[in-house]
C-alpha positions as CSV (number, residue, x, y, z in Angstrom):
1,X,0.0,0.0,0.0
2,X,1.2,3.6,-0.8
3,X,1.8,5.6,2.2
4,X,3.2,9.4,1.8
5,X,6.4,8.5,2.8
6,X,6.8,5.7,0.5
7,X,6.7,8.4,-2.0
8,X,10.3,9.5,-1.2
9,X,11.5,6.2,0.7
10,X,12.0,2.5,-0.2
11,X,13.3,-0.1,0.7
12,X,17.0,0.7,-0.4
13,X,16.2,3.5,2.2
14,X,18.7,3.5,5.5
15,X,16.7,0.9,7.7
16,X,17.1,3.8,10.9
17,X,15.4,6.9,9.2
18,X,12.7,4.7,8.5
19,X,11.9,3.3,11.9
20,X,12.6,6.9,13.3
21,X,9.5,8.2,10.4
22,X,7.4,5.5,11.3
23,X,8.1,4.3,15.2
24,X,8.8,7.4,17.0
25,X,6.5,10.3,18.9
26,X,6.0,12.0,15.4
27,X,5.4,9.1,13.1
28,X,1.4,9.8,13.6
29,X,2.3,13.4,11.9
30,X,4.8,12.8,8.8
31,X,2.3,10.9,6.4
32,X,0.2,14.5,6.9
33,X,3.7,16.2,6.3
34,X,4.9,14.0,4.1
35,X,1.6,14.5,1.7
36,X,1.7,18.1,2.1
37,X,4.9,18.5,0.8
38,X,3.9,16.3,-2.0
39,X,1.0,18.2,-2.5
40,X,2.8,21.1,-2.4
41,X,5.2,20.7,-5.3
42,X,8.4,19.9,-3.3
43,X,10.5,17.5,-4.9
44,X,11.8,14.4,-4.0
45,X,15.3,15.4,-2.5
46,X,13.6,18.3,-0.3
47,X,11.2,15.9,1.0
48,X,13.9,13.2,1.9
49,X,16.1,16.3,3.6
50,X,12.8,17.8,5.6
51,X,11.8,14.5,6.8
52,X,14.7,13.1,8.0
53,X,15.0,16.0,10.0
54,X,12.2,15.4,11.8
55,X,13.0,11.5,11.8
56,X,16.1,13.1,14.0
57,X,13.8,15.0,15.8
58,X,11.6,12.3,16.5
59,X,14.7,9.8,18.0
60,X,15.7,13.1,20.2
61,X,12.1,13.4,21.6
62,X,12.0,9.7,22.1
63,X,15.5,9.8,23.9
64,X,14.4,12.5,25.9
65,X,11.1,10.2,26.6
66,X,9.1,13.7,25.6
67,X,5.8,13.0,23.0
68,X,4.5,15.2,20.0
69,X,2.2,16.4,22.6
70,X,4.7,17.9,24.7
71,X,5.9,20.4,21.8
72,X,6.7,23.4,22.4
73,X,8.3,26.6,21.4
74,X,11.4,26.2,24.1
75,X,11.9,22.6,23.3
76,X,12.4,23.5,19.5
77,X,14.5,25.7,20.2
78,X,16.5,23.4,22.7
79,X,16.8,21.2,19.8
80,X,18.1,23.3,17.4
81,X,20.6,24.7,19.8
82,X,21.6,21.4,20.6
83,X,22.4,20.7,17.0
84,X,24.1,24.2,16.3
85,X,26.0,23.2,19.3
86,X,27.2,20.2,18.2
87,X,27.8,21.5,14.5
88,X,24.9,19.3,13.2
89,X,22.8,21.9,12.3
90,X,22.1,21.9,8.6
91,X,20.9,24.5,6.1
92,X,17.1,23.9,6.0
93,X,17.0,22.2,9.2
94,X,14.7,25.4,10.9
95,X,12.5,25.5,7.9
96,X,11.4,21.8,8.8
97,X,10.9,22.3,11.9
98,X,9.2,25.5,11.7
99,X,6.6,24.1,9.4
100,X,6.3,21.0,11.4
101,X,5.4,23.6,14.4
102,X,2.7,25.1,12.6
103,X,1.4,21.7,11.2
104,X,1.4,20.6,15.1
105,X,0.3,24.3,16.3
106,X,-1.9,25.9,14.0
107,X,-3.1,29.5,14.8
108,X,-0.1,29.6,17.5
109,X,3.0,31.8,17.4
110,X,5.5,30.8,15.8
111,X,8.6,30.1,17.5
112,X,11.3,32.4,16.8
113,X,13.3,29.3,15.4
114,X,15.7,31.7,13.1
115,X,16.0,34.5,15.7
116,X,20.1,34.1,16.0
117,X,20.2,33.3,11.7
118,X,17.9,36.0,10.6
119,X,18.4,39.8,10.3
120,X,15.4,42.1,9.2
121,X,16.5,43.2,5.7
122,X,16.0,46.0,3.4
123,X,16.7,46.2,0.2
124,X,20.2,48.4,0.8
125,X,21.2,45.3,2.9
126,X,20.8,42.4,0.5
127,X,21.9,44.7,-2.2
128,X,24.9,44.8,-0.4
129,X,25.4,41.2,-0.3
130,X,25.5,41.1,-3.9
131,X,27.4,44.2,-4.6
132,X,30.6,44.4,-7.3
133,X,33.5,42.2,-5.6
134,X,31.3,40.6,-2.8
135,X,30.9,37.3,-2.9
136,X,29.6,34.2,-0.9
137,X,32.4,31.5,0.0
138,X,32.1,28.1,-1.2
139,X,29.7,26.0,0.5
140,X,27.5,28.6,1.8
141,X,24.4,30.0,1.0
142,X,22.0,32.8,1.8
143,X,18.5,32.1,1.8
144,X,15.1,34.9,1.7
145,X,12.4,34.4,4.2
146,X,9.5,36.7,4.9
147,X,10.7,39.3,6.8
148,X,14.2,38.5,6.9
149,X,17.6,37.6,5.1
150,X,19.1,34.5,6.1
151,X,22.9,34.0,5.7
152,X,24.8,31.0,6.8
153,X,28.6,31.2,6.5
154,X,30.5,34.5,5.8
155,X,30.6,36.9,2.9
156,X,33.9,37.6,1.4
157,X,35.0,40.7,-0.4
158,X,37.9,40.3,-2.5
């Protein structure tokens, strides 16, 4: 039977991201994620990236013996400090979890996941970034978000 998550997983899939989808506090919640993301156009390789994210997220809660009902703003935020700490946090990481949060939380605040990544912009700002003779090192990247530019790794002017 197709599931959502068999839609970007198989069996050549590592055996550990799968039980942590399907086994752990939030395996009641990713086939709802995992089909909105289908629905909404992301592709295959986003989808994989986002959910294994929360797969990690889901073996942390377990570990911590903490259930999707226990969510909350600080505890995100715990977790993704824990993984900045530990060097493990990855570009796209927030976004996941931040949509998670409003899947789980709908109407709520959102949690300021990307406070310490995230400067309000204007258009003089990210113009700079892109000036004549700036440039973005290898390996990193600067992302948009509503309300805010998002730059991970340093910019370089030569």
């Amino acid at each position: 039977m197709e599931t959502p998550l068999n839609r970007f997983f198989n069996e050549r899939s590592d055996p550990r991201t799968l039980d942590a989808l399907t086994s752990g506090p939030l395996a009641a919640h990713l086939d709802t994620y995992a089909q909105q993301l289908h629905d909404q156009g992301y592709t295959a390789s986003s989808s994989r990236s986002q959910l294994r994210v929360l797969g990690h997220f889901s073996r942390w809660l377990k570990s911590n013996g903490l259930a999707a009902e226990q969510i909350d703003s600080s505890m995100l935020e715990r977790y993704v400090r824990c993984l900045r700490k530990s060097g493990k946090l990855r570009r796209g990481d927030t976004t996941a979890l931040g949509r998670l949060w409003r899947m789980l939380r709908p109407g709520e605040v959102e949690t300021p996941l990307l406070a310490s990544e995230c400067l309000p912009h204007s258009s003089a700002s990210i113009s700079a970034l892109f000036a004549p003779g700036a440039r973005i090192g290898r390996g990193n990247h600067c992302l948009l978000h509503a309300g805010c530019a998002c730059v991970s790794g340093r910019v370089f002017s030569d």
